[in-house]
Backbone bond lengths (Angstrom), bond angles and torsions (degrees), N, CA, C in turn:
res aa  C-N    CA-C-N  psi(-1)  N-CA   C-N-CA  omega(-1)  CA-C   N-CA-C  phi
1 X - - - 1.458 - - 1.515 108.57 -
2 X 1.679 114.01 126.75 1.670 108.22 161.82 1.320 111.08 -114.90
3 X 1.279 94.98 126.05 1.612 104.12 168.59 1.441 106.94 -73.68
4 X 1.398 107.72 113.55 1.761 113.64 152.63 0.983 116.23 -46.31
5 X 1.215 135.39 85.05 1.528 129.02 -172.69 0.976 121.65 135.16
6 X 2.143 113.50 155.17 1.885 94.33 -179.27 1.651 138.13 -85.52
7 X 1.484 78.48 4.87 1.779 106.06 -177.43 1.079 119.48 -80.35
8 X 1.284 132.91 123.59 1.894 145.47 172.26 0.999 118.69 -105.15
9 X 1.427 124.63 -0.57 1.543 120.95 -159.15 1.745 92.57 -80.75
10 X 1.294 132.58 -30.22 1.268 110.77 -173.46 1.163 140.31 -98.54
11 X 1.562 100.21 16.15 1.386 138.48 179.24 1.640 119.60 -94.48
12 X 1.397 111.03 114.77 1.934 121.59 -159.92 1.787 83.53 -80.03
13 X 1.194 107.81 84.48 1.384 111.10 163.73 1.728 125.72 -70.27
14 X 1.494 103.54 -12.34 1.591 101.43 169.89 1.311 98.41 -82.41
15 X 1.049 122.29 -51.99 1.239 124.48 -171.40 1.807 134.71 -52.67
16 X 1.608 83.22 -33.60 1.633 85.84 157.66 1.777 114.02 -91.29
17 X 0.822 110.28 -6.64 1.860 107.80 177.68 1.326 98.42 -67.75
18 X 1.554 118.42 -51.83 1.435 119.48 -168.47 1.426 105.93 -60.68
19 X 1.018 120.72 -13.77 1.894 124.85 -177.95 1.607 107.56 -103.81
20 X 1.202 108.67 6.55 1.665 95.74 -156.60 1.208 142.43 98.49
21 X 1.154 116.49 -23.41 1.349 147.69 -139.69 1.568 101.21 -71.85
22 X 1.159 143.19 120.72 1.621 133.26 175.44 1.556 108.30 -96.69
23 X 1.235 131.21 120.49 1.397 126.76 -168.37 1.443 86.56 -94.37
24 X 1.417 113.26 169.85 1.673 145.51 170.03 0.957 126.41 -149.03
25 X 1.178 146.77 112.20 1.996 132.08 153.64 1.596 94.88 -73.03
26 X 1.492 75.49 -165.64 1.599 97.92 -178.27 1.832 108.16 -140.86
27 X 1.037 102.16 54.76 1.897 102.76 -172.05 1.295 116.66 -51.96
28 X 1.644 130.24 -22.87 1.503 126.10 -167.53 1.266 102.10 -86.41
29 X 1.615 147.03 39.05 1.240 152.61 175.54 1.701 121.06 -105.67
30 X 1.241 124.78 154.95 1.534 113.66 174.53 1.294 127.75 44.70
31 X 1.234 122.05 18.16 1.712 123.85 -159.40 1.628 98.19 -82.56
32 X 1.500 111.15 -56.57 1.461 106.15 171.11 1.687 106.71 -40.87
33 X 1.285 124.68 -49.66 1.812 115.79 -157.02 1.354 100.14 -80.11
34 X 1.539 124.47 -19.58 1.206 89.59 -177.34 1.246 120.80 -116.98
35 X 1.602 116.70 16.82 1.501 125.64 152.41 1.559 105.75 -72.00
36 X 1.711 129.97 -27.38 1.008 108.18 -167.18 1.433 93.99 -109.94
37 X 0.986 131.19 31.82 1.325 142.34 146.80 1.720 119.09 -75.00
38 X 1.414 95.21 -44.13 1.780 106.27 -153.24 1.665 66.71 -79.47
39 X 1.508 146.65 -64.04 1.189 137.53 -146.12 1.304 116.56 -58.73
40 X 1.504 97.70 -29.88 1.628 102.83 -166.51 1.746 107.26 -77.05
41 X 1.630 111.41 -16.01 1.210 110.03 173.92 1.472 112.94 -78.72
42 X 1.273 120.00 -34.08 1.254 123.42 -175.81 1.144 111.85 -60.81
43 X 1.689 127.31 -50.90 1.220 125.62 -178.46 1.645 122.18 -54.10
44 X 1.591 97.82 -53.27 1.029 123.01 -166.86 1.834 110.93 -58.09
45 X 1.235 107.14 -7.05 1.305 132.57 -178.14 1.689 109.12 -102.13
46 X 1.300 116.43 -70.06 1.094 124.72 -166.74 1.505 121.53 -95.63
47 X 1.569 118.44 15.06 1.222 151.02 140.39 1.763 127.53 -94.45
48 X 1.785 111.66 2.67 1.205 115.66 161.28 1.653 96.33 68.26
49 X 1.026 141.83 13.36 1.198 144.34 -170.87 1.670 98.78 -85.03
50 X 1.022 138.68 -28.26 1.713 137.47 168.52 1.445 108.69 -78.80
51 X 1.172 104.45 -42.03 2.092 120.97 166.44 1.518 99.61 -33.09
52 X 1.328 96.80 -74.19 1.606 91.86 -142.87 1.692 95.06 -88.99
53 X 0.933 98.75 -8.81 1.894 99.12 175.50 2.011 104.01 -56.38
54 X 1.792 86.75 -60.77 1.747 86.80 168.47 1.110 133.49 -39.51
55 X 1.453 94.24 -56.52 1.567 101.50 -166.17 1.728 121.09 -81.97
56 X 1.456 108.87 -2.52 1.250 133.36 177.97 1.705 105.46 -82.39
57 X 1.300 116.10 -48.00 1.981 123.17 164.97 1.381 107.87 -76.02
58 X 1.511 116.63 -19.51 1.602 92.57 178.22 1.535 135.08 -82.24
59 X 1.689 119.18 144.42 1.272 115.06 -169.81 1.571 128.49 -91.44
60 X 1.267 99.96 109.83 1.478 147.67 46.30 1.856 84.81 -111.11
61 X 1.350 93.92 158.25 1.089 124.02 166.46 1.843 125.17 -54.18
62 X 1.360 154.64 108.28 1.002 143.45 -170.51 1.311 118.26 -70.29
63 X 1.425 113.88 149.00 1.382 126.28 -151.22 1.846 96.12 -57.12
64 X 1.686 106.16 146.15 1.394 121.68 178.26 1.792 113.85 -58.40
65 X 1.412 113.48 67.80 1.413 124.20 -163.31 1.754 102.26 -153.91
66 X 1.576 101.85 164.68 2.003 99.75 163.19 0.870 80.21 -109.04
67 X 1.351 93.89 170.95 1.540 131.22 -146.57 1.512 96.94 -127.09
68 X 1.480 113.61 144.38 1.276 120.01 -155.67 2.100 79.39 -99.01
69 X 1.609 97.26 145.24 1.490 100.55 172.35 1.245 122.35 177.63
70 X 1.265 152.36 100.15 1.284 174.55 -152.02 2.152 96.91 -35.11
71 X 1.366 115.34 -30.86 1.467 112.70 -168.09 1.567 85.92 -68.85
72 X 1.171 125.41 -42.53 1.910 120.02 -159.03 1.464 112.38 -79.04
73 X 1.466 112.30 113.95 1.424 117.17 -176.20 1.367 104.45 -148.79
74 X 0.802 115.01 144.41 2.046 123.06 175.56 1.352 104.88 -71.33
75 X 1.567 112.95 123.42 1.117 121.98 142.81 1.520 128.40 5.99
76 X 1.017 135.83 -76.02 1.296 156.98 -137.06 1.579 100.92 -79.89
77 X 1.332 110.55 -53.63 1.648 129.25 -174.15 1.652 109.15 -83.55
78 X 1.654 111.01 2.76 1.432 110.62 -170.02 2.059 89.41 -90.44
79 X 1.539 122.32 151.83 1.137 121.62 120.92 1.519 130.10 -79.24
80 X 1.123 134.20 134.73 1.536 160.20 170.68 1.230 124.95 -81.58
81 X 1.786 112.66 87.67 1.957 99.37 -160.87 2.069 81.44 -106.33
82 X 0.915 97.01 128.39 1.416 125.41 152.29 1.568 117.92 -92.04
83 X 1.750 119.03 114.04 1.783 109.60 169.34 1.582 76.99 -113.16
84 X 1.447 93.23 138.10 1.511 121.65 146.23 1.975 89.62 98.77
85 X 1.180 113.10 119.82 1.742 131.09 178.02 0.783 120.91 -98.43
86 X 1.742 134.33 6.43 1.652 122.07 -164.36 1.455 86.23 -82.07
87 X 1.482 93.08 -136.94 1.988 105.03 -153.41 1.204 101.69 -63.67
88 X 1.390 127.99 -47.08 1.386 116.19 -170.80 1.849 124.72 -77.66
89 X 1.250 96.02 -26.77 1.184 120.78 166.75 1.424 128.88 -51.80
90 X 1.335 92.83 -35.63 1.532 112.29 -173.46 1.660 103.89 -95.37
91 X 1.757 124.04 -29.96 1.271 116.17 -157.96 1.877 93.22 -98.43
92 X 1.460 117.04 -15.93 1.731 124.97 136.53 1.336 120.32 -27.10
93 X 0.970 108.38 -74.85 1.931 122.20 -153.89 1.952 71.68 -81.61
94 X 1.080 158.79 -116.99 1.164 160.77 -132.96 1.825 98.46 -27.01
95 X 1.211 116.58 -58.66 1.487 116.41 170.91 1.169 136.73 -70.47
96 X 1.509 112.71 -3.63 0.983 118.66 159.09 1.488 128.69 -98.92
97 X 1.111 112.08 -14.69 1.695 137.59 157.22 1.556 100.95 -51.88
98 X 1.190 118.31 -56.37 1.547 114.40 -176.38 0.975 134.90 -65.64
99 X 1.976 104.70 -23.70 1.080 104.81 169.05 1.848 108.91 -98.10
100 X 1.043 122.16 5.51 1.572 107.53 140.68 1.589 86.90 113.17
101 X 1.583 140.28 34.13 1.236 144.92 -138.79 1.928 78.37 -122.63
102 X 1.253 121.20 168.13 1.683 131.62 167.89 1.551 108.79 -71.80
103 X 0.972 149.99 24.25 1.471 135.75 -113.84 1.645 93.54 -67.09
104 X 1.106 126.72 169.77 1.672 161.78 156.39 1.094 141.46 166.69
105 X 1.603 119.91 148.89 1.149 121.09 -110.45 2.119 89.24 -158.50
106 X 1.933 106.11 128.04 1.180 89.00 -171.17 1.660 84.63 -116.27
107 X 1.740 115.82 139.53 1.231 94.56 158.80 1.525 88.76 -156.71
108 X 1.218 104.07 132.88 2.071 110.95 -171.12 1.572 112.47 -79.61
109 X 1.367 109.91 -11.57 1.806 112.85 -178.49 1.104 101.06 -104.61
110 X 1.466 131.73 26.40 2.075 117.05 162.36 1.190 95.06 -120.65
111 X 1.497 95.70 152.00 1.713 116.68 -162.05 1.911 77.28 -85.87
112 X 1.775 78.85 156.19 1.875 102.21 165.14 1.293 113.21 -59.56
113 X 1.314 113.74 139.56 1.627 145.85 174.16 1.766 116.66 115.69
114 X 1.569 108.91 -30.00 1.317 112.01 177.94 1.531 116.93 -33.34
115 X 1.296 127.09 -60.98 1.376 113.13 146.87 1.132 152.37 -36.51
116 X 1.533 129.30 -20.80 1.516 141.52 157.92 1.381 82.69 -70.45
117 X 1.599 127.78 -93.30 1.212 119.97 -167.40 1.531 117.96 9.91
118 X 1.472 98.28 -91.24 1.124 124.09 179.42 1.920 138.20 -57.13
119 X 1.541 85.95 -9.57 1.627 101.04 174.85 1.291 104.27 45.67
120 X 1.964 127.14 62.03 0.754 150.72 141.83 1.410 133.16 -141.07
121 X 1.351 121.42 172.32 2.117 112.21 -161.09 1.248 103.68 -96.36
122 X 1.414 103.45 137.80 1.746 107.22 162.40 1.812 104.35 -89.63
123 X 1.409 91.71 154.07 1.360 100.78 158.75 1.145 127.22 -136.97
124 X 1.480 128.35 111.82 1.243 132.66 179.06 1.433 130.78 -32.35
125 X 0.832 145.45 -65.89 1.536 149.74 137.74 1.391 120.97 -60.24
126 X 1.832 106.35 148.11 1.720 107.74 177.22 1.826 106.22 -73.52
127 X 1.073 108.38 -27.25 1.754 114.73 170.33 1.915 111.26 -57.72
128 X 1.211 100.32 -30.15 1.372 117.38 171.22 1.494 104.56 -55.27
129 X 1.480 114.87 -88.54 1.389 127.27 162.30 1.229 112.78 -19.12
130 X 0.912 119.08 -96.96 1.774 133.03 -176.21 1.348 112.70 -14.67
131 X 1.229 109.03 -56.20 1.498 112.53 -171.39 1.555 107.50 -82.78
132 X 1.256 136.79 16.23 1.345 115.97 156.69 1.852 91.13 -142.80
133 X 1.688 125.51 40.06 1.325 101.36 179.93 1.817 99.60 -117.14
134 X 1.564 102.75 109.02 1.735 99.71 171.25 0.883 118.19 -72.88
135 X 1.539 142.83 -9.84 1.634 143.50 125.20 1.390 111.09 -91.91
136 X 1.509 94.36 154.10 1.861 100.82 -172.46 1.582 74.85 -134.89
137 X 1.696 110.36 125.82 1.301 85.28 148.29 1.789 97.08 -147.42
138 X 1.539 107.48 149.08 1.882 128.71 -164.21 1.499 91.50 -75.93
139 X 1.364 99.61 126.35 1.913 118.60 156.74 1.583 102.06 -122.43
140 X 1.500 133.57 51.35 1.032 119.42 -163.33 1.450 100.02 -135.66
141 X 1.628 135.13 124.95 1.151 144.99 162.74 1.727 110.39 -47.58
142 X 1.242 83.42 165.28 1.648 100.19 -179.82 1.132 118.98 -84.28
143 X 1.208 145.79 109.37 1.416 133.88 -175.16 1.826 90.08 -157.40
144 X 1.803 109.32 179.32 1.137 117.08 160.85 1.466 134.21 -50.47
145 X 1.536 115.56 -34.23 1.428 103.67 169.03 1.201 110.43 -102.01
146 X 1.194 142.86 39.13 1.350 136.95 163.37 1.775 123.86 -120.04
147 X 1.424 92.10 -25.51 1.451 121.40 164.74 1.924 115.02 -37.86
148 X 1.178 113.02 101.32 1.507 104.42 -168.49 1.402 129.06 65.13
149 X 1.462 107.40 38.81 1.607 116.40 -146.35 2.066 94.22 -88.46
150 X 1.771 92.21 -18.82 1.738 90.44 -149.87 1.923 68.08 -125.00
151 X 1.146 126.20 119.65 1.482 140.75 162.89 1.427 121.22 -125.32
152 X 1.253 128.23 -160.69 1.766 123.10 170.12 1.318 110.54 -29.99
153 X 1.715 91.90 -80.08 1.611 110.07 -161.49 1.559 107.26 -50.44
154 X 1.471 122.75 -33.25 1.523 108.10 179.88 1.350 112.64 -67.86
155 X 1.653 108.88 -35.40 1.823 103.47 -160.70 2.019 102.50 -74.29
156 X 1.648 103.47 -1.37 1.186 107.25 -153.54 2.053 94.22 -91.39
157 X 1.334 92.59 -5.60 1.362 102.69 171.00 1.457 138.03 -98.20
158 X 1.320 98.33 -11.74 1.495 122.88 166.91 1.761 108.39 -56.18
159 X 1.381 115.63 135.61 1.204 120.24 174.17 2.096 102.54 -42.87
160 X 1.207 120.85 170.09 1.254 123.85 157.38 1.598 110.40 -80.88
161 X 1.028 104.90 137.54 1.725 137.51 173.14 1.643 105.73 65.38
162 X 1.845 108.19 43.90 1.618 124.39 156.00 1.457 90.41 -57.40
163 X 1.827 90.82 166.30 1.548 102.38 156.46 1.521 86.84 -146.97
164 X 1.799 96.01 158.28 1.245 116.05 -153.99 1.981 101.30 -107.95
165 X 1.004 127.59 133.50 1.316 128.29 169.09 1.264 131.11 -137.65
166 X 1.853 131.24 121.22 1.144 111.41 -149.58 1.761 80.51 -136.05
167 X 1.372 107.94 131.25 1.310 92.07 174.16 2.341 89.16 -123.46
168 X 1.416 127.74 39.76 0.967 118.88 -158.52 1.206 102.45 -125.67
169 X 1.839 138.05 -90.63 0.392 114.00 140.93 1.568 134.75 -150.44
170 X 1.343 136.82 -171.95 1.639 117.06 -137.76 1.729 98.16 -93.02
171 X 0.986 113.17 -8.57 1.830 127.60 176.89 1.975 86.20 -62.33
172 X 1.238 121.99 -72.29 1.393 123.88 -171.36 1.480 125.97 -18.18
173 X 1.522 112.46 -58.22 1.506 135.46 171.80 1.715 119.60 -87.57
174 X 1.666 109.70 109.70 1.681 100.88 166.02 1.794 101.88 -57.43
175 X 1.510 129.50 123.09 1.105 141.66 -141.22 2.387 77.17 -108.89
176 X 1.434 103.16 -31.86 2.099 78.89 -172.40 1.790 91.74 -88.74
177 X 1.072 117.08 -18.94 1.554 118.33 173.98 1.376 130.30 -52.02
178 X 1.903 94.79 -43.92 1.480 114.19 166.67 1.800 114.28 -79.88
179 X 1.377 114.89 -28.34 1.439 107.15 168.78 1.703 121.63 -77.29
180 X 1.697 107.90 -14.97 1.545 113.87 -179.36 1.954 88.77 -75.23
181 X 0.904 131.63 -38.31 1.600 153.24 -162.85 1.653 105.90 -70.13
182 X 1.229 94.27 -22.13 1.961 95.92 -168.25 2.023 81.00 -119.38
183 X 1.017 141.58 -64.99 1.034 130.44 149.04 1.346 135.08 39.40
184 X 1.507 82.92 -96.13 1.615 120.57 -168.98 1.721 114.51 -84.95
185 X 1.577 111.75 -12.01 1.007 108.96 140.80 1.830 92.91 122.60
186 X 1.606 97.04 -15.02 1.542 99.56 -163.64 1.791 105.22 -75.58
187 X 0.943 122.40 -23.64 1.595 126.69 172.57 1.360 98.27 -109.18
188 X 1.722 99.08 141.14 1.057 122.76 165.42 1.570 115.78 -76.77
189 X 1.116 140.84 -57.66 1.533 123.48 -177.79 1.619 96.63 -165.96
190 X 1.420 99.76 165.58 1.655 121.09 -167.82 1.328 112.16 -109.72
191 X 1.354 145.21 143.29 1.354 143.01 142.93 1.752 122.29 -105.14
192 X 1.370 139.09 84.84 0.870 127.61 -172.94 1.858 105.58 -105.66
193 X 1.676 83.60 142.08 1.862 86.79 173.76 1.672 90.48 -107.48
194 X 1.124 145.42 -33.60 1.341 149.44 160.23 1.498 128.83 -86.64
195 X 1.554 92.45 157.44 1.856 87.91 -178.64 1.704 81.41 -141.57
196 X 1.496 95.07 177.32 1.824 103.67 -173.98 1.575 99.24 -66.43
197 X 1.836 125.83 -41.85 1.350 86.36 -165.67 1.658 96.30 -121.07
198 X 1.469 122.57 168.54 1.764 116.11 -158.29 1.397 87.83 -147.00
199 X 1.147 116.11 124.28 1.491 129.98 -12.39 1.698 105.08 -71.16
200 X 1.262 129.61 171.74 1.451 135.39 -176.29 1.526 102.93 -83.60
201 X 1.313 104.56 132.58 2.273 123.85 -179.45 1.339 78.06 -108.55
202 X 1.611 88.36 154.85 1.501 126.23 154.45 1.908 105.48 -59.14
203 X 1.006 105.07 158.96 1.562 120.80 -53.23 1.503 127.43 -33.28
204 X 0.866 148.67 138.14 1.859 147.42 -144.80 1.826 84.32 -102.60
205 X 1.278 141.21 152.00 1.273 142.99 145.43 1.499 126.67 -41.16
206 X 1.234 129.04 136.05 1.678 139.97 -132.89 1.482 76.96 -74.51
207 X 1.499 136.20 -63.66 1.550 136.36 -164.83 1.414 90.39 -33.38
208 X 1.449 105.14 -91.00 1.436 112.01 -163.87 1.648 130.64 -41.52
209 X 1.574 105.68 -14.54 1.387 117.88 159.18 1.714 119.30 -69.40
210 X 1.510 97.65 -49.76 1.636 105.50 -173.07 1.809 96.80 -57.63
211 X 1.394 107.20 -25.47 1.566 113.94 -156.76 1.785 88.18 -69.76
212 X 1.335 98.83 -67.57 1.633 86.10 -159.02 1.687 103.78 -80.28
213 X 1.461 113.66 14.56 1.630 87.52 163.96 1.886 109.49 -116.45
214 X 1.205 95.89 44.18 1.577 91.36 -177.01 1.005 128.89 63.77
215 X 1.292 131.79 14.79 1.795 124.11 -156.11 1.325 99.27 -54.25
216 X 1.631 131.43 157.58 1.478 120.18 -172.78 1.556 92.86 -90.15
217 X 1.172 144.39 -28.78 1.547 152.33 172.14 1.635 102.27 -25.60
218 X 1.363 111.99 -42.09 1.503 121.41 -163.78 1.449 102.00 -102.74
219 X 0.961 142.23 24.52 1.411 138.94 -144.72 1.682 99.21 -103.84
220 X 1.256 108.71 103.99 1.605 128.29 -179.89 1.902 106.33 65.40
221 X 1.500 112.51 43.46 1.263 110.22 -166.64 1.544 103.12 -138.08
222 X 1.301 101.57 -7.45 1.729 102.34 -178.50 1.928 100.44 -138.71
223 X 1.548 113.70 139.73 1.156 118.63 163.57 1.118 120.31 -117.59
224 X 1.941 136.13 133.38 1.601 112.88 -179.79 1.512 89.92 -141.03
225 X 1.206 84.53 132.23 1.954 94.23 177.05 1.596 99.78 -123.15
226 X 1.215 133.67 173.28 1.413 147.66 -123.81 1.616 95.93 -139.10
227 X 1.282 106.60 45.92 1.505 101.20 -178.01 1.464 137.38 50.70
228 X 1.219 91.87 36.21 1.488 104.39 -163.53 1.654 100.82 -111.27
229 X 1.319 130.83 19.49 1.453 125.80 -175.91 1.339 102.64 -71.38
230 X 1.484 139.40 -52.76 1.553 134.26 154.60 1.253 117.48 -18.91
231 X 1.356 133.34 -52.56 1.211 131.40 -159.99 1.794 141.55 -65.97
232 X 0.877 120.64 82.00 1.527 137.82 159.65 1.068 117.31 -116.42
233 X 1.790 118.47 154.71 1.206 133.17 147.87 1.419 144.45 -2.75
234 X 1.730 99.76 -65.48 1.621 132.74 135.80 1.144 123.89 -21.24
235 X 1.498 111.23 -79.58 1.571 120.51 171.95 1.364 111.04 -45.22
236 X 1.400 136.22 -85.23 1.225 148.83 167.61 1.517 98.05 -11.74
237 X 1.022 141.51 -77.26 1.576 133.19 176.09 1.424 120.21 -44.09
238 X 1.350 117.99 -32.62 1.354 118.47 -162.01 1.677 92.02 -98.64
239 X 0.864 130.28 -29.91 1.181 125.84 168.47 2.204 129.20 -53.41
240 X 1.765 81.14 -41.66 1.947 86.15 177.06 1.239 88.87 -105.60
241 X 1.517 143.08 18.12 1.613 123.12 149.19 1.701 103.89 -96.56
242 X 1.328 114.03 -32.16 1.493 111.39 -178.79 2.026 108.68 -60.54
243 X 1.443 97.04 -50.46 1.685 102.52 179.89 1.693 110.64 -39.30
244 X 1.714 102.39 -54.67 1.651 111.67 -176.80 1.141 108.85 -37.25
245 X 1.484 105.52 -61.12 1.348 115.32 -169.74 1.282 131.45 -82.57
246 X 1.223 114.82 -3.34 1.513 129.40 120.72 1.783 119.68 -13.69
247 X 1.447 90.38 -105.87 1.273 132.66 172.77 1.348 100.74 -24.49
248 X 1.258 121.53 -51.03 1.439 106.97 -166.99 1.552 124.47 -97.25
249 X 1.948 89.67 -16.18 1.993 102.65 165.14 1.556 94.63 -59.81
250 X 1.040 144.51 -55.88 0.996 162.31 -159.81 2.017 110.56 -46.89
251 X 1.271 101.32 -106.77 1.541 139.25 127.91 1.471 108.37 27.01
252 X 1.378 79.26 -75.41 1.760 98.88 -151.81 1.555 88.66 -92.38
253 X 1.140 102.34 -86.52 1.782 125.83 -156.00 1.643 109.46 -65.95
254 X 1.457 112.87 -2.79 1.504 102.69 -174.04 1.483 131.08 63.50
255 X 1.149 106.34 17.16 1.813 123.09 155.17 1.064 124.34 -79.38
256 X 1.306 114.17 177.53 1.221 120.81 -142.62 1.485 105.72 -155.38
257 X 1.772 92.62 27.93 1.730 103.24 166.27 1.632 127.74 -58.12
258 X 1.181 104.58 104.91 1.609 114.79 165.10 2.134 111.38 66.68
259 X 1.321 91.28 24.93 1.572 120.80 161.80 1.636 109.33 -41.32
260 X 1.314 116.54 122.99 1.617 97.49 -171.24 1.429 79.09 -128.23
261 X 1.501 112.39 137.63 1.730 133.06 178.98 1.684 110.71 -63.53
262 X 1.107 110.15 135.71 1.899 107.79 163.05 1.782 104.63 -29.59
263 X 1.295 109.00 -56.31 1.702 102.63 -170.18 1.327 118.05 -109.16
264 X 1.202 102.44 34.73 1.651 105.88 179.16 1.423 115.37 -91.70
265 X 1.769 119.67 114.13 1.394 125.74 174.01 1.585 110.65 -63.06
């Protein structure tokens, strides 16, 4: 079996072992779109660029000026917490380096130096992170320890007027924790490409309600797109040429390309 995609969690991997079954993802796909996805939320946030878009269609229209507001801050003075460093993680923290952000980055399964490498900070603990990241944004798969990894008490550690960005996945973030968090005044604004459940049932989560009914509370302070940060042209190709070639390391040649174990998180 190949999973189109870098996700396994919804795949009964005991269940195919007991049959034989060889599982696969396909992780080397979309990595460019959805680092420049997660970026485009960040900016698009912390450049007031959703702000004044709103407040520019709203009726009446707000006066021909920017708007004074806790999301707009320069680059330079931001810390940059990255959880989770693999590919996407890594092609994140690289773009955000360029744009001149603190970057750091917590992830407990990369060996020492990845940070020299990269001429950016590790931090030993996610309490580490948290407490100096004015963007947070999730590179972290779904599994048991990641599951509810970022709840109250974490977002409650975020500097005041962070913004939160998850382009990974929606299991990662308690999603009414992060709306009590944007709320209450202590975060400045959200970018989600995921939510916990895909597509969203009735009842849909209160964010994503306030989201699509305008509440003015949220007004140029939250972004939610439909899981679509992967998505290009590009991707879509590289994805049913990556599977083939899968399939046929596999298959054919007796490799053991991108093989995912019965108990592998």
């Amino acid at each position: 079996v190949v999973r189109m995609g870098v996700g396994y969690d919804r795949l009964d991997r005991a269940a195919c072992a007991e049959r034989g079954i060889t599982v696969c993802n396909v992780p080397d796909y979309g990595t460019q779109e959805v680092a420049d996805h997660a970026m485009s939320l960040v900016l698009a946030l912390r450049r007031g660029l959703i702000l004044h878009h709103d407040l520019q269609r709203a009726t009446p229209p707000a006066p021909w000026r920017y708007a004074e507001s806790p999301l707009i801050k320069r680059a330079e003075v931001q810390g940059f917490g990255i959880v989770g460093l693999g590919r996407i993680g890594t092609a994140v923290a690289l773009r955000a380096k360029a744009f001149g952000f603190k970057v750091r980055f917590y992830d407990p399964f990369l060996p020492n130096g990845v940070d020299r490498a990269l001429g950016i900070t590790r931090c030993r603990t996610l309490d580490e992170l948290l407490s100096g990241a004015d963007v947070l944004t999730i590179h972290a798969p779904d599994n048991k320890g990641t599951r509810g990894m970022i709840g109250a008490a974490q977002l409650a550690k975020l500097p005041k007027d962070a913004i939160v960005v998850n382009t990974a996945r929606g299991t990662s973030i308690d999603i009414d924790a992060l709306e009590a968090a944007l709320r209450s005044g202590h975060l400045a604004g959200a970018g989600l490409d995921v939510i916990p459940v895909e597509p969203p049932v009735d009842p849909v989560p209160g964010l994503l309600a306030a989201y699509r009914a305008r509440e003015p509370w949220l007004e140029g302070r939250v972004i939610i797109t439909p899981h679509s940060a992967f998505h290009t042209p590009d991707a879509w190709l590289d994805i049913r040429t990556k599977s083939a070639e899968t399939m046929r390391d596999v298959l054919v040649d007796g490799g053991r390309s991108n093989v995912i174990r019965p108990d592998q998180d």
